[in-house]
Backbone as numpy.savetxt, mean C-alpha at the origin, in Angstrom:
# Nx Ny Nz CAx CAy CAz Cx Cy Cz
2.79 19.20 22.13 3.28 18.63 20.89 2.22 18.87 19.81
2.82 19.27 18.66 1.53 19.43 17.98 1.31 18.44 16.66
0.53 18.64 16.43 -0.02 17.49 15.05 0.50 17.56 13.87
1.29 16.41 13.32 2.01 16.77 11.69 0.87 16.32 11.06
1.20 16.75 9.61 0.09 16.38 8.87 0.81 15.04 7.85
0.18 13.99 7.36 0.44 12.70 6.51 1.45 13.26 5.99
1.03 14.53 5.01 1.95 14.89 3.82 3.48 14.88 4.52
3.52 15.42 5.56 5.18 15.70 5.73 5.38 14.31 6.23
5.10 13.20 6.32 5.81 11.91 6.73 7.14 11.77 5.71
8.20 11.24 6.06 8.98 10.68 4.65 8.48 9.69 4.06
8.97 9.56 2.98 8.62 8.59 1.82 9.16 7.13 2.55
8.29 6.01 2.79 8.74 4.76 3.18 8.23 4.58 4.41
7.72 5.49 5.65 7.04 6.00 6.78 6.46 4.50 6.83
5.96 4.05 5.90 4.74 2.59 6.21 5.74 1.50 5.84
7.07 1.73 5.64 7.96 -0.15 5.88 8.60 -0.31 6.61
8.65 0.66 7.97 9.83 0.63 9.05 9.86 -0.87 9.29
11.26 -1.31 9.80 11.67 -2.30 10.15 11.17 -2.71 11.89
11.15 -4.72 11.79 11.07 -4.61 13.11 11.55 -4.03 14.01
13.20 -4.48 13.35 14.30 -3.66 14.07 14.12 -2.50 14.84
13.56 -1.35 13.79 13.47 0.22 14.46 12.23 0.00 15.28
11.06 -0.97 14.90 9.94 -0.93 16.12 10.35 -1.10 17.20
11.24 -2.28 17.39 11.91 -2.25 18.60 12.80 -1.38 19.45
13.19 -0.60 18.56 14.51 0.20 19.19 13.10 1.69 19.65
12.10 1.79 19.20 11.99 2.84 19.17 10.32 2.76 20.40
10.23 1.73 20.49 9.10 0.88 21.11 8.05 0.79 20.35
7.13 -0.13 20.32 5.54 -0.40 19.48 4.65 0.64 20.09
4.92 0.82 21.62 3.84 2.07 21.89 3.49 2.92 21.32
5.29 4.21 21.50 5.57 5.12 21.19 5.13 5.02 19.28
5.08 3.85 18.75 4.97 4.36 17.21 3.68 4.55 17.33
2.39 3.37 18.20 1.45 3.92 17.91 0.73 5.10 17.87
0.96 5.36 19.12 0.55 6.77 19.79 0.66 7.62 18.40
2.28 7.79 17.71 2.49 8.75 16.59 1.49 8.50 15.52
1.22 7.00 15.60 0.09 6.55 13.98 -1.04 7.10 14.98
-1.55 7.47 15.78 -2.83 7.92 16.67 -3.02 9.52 16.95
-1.83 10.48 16.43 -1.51 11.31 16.38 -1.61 11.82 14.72
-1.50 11.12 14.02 -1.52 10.94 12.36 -2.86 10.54 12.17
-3.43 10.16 13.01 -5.10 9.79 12.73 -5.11 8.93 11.55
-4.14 7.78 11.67 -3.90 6.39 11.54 -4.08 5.59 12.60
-5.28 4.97 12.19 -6.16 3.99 13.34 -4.97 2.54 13.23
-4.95 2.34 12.03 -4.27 1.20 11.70 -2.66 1.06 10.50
-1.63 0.08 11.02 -0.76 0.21 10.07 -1.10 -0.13 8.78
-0.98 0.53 7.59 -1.34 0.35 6.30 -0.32 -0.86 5.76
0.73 -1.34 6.16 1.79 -2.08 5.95 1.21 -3.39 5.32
0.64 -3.87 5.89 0.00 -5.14 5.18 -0.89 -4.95 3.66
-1.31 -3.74 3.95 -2.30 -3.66 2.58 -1.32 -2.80 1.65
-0.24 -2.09 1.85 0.89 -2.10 0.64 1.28 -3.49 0.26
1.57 -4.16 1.00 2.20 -5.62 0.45 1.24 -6.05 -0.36
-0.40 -6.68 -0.03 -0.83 -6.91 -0.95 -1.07 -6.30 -2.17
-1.19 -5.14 -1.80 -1.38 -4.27 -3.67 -0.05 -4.53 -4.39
0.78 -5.08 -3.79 2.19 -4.66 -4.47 2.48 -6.56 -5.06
2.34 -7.16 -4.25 1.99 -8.71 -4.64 1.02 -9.18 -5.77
-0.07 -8.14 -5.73 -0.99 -8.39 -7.08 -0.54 -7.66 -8.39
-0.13 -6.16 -8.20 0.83 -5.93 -8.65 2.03 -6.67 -9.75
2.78 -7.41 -9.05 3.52 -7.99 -9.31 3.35 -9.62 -9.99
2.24 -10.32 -9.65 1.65 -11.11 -9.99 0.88 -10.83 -11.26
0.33 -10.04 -11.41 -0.05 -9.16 -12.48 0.95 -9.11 -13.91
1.87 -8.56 -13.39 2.96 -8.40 -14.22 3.71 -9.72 -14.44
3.69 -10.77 -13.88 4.13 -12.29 -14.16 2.83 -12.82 -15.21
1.36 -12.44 -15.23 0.53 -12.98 -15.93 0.98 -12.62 -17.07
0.98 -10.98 -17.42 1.40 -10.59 -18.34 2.39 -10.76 -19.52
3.67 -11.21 -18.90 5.00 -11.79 -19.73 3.94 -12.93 -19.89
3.42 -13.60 -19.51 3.24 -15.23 -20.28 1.95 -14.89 -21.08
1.20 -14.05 -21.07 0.16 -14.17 -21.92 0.51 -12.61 -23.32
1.89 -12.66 -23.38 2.15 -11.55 -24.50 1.55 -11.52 -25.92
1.30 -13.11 -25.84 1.11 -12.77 -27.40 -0.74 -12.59 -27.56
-1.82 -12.16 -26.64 -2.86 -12.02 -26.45 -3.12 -10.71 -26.16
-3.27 -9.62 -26.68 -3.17 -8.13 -26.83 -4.56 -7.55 -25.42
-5.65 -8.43 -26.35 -6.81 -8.09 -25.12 -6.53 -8.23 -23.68
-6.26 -9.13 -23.40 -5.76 -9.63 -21.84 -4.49 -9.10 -21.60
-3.37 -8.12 -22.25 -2.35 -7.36 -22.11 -3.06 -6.34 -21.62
-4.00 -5.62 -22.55 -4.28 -4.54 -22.44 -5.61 -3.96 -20.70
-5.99 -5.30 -20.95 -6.82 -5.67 -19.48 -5.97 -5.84 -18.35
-4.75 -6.60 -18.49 -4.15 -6.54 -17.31 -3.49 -5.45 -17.30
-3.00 -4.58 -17.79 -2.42 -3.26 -17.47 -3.19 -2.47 -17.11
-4.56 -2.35 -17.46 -5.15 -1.21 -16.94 -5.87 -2.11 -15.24
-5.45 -2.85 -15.03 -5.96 -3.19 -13.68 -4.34 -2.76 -12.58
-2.94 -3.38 -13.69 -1.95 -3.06 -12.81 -2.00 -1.36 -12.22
-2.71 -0.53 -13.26 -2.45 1.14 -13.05 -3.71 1.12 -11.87
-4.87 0.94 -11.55 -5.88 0.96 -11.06 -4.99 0.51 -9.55
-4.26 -0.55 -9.39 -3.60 -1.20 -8.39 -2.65 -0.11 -8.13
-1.57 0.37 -8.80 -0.62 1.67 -8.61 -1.17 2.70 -7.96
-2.75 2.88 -8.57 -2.94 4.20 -7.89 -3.56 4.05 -6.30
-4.27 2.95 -6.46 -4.95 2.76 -4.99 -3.84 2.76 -3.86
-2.98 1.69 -4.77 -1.29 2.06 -3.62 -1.34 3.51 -3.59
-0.87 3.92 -4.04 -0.53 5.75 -3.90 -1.61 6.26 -3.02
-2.59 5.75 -2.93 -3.84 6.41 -2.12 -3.62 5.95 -0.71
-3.21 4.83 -0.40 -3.39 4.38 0.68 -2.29 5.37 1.30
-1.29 5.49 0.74 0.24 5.71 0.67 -0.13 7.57 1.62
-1.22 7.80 1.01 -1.17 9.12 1.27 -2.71 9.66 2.28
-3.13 8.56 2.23 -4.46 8.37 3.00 -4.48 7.24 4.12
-3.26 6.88 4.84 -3.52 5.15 5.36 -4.51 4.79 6.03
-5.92 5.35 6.38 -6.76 4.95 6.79 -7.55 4.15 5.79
-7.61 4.81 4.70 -8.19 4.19 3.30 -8.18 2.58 3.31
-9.43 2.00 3.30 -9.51 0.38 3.13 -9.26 0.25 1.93
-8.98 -1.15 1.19 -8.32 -1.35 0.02 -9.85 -1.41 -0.52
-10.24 -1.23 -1.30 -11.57 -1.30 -2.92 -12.16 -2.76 -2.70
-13.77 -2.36 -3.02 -14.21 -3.82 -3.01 -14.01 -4.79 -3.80
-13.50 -3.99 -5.25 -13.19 -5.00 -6.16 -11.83 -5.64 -6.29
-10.73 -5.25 -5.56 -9.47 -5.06 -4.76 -9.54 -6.48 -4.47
-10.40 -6.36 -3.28 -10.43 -7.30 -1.99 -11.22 -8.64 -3.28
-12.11 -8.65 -3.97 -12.27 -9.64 -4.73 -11.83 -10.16 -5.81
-10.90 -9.41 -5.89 -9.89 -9.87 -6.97 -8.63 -10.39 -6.09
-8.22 -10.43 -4.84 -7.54 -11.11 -4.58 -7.80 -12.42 -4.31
């Protein structure tokens, strides 16, 4: 069997359902994330980038009429977008130290 590379995973590869873990066994997925030279599921650390993210964007609507702190929280939401995208395409990638202290 030979080795795929990250890039050809499909898009969503890191939200499979319990459901399909089950149908498909927890082994058998690891082995494939061990084969992908994915030590670990990235699944948890999309949720949080995507929760701060989103939390982010709730600060934002309430502090509209404050331009500085608009303009600060957007450039932290894009900083958050991209690290998602990184993990997304790197899942070994730990989340940023300033990441982890800003949560």
């Amino acid at each position: 069997m030979s080795i795929m590379s990250i890039s050809k995973l499909p898009p969503g590869f890191f939200f499979i359902t319990r459901t399909l873990v089950y149908k498909i066994g927890l082994t058998v997925l690891k082995k494939k994330c061990r084969e992908f030279g994915i030590p670990r599921w990235p699944h948890r650390k999309i949720k949080s980038l995507d929760r701060l993210i989103h939390e982010l964007q709730d600060i934002g609507q309430q502090q509209k009429d404050d331009e500085v702190a608009v303009a600060v929280l957007t450039k932290r939401q894009e900083k958050l977008k991209e690290e998602r995208e990184s993990i997304e395409r790197k899942p070994f990638m730990e989340i940023q130290t300033d990441t982890k202290k800003f949560r």
